[in-house]
N, C-alpha and C positions, 0 to 999 in steps of 0.2 A: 571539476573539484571545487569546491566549496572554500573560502578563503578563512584560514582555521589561523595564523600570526599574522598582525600588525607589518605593514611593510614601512610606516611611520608612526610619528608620534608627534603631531602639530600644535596639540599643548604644551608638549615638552616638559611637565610634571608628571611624577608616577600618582595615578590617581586608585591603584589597586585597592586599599583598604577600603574605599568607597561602598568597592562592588559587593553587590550581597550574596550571600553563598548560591550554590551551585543547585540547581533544582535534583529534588529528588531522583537517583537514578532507576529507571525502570525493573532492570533486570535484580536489582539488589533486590527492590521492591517486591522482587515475584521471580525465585530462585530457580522457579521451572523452567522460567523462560531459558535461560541459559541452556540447563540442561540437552531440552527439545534443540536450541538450534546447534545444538554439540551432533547432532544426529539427523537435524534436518538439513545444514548449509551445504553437504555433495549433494542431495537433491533440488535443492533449488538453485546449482549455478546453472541456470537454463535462461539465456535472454534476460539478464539481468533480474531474474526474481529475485534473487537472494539482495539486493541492494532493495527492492520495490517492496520486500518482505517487511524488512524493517522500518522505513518509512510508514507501511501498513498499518505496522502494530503500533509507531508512537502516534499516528494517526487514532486510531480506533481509543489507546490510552487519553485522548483529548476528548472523545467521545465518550466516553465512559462515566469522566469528570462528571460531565453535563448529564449523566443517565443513570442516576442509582436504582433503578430498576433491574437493570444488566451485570450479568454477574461477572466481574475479570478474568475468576479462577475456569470459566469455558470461554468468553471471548479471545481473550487471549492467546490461547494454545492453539484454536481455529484459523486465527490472523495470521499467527506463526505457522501453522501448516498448509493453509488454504491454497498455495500453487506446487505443491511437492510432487502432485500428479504429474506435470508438465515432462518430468524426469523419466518417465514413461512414455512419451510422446516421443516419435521421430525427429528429431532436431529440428531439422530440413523442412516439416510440415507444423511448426509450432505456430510458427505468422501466418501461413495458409488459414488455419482457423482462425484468425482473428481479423485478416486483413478486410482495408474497408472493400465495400462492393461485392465481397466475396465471402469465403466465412468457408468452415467444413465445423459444423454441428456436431457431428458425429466424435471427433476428436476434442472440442471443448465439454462433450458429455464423456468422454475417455480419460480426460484430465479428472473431473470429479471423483469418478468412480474409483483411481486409480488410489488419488490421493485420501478419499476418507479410507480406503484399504490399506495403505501407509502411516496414514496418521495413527491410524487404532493400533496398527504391529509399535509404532515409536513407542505413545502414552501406554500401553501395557509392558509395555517393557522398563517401564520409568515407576511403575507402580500407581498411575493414576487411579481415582476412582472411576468405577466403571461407568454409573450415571452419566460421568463428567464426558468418557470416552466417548459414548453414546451421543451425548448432547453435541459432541465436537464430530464427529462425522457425520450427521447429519445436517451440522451446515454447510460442512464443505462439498456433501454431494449435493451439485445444486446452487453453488455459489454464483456462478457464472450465468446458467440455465431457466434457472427457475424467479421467476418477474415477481413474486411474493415475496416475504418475509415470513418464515417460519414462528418467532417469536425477538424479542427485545437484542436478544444475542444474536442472532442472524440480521437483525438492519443494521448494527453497529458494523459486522465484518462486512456488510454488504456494500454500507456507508463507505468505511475507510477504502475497501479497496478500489469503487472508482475513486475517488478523491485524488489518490496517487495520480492518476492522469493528469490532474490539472496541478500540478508543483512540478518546480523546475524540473526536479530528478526526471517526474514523468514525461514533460515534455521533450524534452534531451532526446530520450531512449524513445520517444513515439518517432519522431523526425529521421531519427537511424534506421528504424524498422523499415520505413516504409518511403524513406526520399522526399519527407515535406519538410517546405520550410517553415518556419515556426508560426506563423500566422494559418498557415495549414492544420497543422497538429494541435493550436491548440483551437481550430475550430471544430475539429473532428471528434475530440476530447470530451469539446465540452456538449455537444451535440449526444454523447452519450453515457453524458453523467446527468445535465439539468434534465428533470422531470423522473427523473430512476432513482432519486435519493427517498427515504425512508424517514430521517431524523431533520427536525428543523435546523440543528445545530450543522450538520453537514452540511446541508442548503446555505446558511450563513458561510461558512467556510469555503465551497463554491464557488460562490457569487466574489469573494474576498479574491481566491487565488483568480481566476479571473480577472477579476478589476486590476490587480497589479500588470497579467500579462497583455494586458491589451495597451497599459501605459507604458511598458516595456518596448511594444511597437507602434508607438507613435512616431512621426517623425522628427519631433521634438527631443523625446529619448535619443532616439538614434543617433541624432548628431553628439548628442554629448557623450554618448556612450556606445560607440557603433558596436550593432548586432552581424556576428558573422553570419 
């Protein structure tokens, strides 16, 4: 967990009025969002997707910034659906496809298929435009799979979603999956995000989360701040 109150105050003045407001909130920003995860969050509690989801989408929102090419009103619902497949997947065989050295293919093209087939029953039921639907299933089949980029809004989703691997969240959850310690995870991580990114902007971000975790496990860090 993430340290959200102050366990001190070393200045010992309230410095609140300083702070400048609160950055725009996403979901305000883009009411669907809400909606979609009103309907997508029981399919994505599968191995912590539903945590990885949202992370995803303020990811890929950072990307967008950088990309007025890409449209929000489809990246976003994509970012937001893109592992709801998983919910279709045997539990028990969810890491089998993914783990390292190994892999079942067959079941991360079962997650695709499953969830552009999911995602389209959500957005039509929410009244989306069809195009929109369209453009949003077709990246999510294929997310995973397919080493292209379809267009501007498929590098963005494709971008964010390794990205997640290399932030705390994602490193946490890689180390549980599979019994590495952190210097594992996040070699393994990064081993299959660098050279897969799409956007220069992700590659900057990358190389960022990166750089902090390697000085995370210096030995230096550690002592001052021992890593369990």
């Amino acid at each position: 967990m993430i340290k959200v109150h102050p366990q001190a105050n070393h200045f010992g003045l309230d410095t609140s009025e300083h702070i400048p407001p609160p950055l725009p909130d996403l979901f305000e920003a883009h009411p669907l969002l809400g909606e979609i995860w009103g309907q997508a969050r029981d399919l994505l509690a599968v191995r912590d997707n539903d945590a990885h989801t949202l992370y995803s989408v303020s990811l890929a929102a950072a990307l967008l910034d950088q990309r007025p090419q890409a449209d929000p009103g489809v990246v976003l619902p994509a970012m937001m659906l893109h592992d709801i497949g998983w919910s279709q997947v045997e539990p028990g065989l969810v890491l089998a496809a993914i783990a390292p050295g190994g892999g079942r293919p067959e079941l991360v093209l079962q997650h695709e298929k499953e969830g552009a087939r999911l995602a389209t029953e959500i957005l039509e039921s929410l009244r989306v435009d069809t195009l929109v639907i369209k453009q949003v299933a077709a990246i999510i089949d294929g997310h995973d799979s397919r080493s292209h980029a379809l267009n501007p809004y498929d590098e963005i989703v494709k971008d964010a979603d390794k990205l997640w691997r290399l932030t705390p969240h994602g490193l946490d959850t890689v180390m549980d999956w599979f019994g590495l310690h952190r210097g594992q995870a996040l070699r393994l991580c990064a081993s299959r995000v660098l050279g897969k990114l799409f956007t220069p902007e992700a590659i900057t971000m990358a190389n960022g989360l990166i750089a902090l975790e390697q000085a995370n496990l210096w030995p230096r860090s550690r002592e001052l701040h021992p890593v369990h």
